[in-house]
N, C-alpha and C positions, 0 to 999 in steps of 0.2 A: 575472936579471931585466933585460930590457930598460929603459933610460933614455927615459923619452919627456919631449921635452920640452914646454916650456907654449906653445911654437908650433907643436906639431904636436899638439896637444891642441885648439888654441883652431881650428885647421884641421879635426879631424875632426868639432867641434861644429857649426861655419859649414856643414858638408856635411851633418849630420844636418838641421840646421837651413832647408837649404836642400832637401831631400829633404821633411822632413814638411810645409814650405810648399808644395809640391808636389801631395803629397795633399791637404791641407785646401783646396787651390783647385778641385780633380776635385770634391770632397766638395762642395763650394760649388756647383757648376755640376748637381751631378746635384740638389740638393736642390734648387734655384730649378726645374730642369725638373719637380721632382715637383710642387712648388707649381704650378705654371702648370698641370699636366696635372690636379690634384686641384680646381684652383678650376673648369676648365674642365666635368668632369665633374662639377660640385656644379651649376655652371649648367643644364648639360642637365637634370641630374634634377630640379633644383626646375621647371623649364619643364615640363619629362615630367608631373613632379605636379598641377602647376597647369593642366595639361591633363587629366588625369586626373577635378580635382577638378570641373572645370567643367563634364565629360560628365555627369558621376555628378549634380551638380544638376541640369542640365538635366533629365535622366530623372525624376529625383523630383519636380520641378515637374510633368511633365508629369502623372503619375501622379496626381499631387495636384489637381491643376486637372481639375474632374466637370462643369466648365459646358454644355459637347455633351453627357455623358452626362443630366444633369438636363435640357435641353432637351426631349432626345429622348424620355424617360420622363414630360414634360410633354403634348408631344403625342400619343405612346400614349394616354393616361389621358383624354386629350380624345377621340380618337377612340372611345374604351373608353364613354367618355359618352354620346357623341352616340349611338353603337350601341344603347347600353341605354335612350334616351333618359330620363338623369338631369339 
């Protein structure tokens, strides 16, 4: 069995040690990029929705607001009148 001593011990911890700090900063830099690329795309899509959301009211106000069509069914029915004269 080889002798190893507690300086070449405490040497190839310092080098693990210096290796896995290594990774843990790669690791650090790709998760910051995910964050930045995940908030950036959270943004777009709420904007996307809230565009979305705002077409889709629109539309339904529209659909819901009858005041031209009751206008115009106001004056038919006057016309309808006057013809039959009631």
């Amino acid at each position: 069995m080889a002798n190893i001593t507690l300086e070449q011990l405490k040497k190839e911890f310092k080098d693990q040690d210096t290796r896995i700090e290594k990774k843990f900063d790669g690791l650090d830099k790709k998760i910051d990029g995910a964050e930045k690329r995940l908030g950036q795309k959270i943004e777009t899509e709420v904007g996307n929705l809230a565009a979305m959301t705002e077409r889709r009211a629109q539309e339904i106000l529209k659909q819901l607001d009858v005041r031209d069509r009751v206008s115009n069914l106001e004056r038919d029915m006057q016309k309808i009148k006057v013809a039959l004269h009631i």
